[in-house]
C-alpha positions in Angstrom: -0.5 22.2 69.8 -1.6 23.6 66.2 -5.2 24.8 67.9 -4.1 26.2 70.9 -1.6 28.4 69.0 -5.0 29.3 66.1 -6.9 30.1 69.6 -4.2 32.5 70.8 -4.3 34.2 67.7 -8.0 34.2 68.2 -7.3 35.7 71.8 -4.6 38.2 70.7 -6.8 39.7 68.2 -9.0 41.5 70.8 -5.5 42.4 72.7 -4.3 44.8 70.4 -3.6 47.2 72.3 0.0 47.2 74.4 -2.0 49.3 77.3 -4.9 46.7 77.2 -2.1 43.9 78.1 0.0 45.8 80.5 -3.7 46.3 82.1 -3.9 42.3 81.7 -0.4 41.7 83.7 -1.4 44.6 86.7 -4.7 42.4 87.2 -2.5 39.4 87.3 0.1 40.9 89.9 -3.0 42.3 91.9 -5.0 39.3 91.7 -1.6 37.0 93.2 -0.9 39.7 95.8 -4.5 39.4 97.1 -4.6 35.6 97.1 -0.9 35.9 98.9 -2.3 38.4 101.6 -5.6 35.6 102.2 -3.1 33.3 102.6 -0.6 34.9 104.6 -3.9 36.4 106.9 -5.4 32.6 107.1 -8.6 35.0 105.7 -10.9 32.7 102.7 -12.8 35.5 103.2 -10.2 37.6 101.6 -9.7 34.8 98.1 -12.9 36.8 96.9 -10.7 39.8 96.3 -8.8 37.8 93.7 -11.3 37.4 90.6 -11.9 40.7 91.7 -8.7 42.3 91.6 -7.7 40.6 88.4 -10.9 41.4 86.2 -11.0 44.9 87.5 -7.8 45.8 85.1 -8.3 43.6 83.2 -11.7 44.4 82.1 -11.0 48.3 82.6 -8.2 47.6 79.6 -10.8 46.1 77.4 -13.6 48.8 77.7 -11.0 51.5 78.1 -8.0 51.0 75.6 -9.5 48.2 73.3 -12.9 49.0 73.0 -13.7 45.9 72.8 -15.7 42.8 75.0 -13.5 40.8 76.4 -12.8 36.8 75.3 -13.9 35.4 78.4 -17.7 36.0 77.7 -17.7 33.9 75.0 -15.1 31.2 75.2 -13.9 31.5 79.0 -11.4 28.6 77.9 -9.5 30.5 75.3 -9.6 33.4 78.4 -7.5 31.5 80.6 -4.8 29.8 78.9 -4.5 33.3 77.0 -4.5 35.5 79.5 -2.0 33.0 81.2 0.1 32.9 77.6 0.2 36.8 77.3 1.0 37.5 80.6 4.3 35.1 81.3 5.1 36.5 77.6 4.9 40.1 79.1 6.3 39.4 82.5 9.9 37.6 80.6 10.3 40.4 78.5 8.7 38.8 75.1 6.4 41.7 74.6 8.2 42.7 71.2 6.9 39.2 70.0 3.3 40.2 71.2 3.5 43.3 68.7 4.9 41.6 65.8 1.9 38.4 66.2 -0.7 41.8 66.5 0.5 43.6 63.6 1.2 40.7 61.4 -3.1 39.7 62.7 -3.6 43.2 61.5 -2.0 42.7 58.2 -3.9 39.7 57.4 -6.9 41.5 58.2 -6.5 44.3 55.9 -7.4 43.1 52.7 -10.5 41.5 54.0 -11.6 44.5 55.5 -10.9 46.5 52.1 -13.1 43.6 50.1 -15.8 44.1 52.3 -15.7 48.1 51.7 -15.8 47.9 48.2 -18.2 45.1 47.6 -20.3 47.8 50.0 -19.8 50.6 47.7 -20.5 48.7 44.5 -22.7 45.9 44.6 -22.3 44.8 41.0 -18.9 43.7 42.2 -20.6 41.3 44.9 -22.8 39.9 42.3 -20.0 39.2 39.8 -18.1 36.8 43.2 
């Protein structure tokens, strides 16, 4: 359970922002609509809509709000049970726990982003390490 928690935390570090994931859960709720219309139409045509309609927001949230790629091009894995984890999270009403996990990320974050500044600015300092 331990490295599916240190993966979400991998995942929720490029969902930052709370638009981003409210983008995430539209794609979701578009994506199930779709797949119930194909089903309710006896259409497989139509199940091509799904990946569609989901990666459409979800993607848009990404580019748009996070400025970021999303997870899924490099570990598609991590993508799913993430986007999966973060969604039911949003949809119960657990978003609140979503900001604290991204701010505390952000926090831990911080002071490696400030070492890396400095040792830029003064190199002696990143010969003395």
């Amino acid at each position: 359970m331990r490295q599916f928690d240190q993966r979400f935390e991998e995942y929720m570090r490029g969902h930052t922002s709370e638009a981003s994931r409210w983008m995430h859960v539209a794609g979701m709720v578009t994506a199930v609509g779709a797949a119930g219309l194909a089903g309710r139409r006896r259409s497989p045509k139509l199940l091509w809509a799904v990946p569609g309609a989901f990666f459409s927001f979800a993607w848009s949230g990404h580019f748009v709000f996070e400025k970021n790629l999303p997870v899924g091009f490099t570990d598609p894995g991590a993508a799913f049970s993430g986007d999966l984890k973060m969604i039911f999270m949003m949809l119960s009403g657990r978003n609140a726990e979503l900001k604290e996990l991204v701010q505390r990320l952000q926090a831990e974050a911080e002071p490696h982003t400030a070492e890396a500044a400095t040792e830029e600015r003064d190199p002696a300092l990143r010969e003395s390490v």
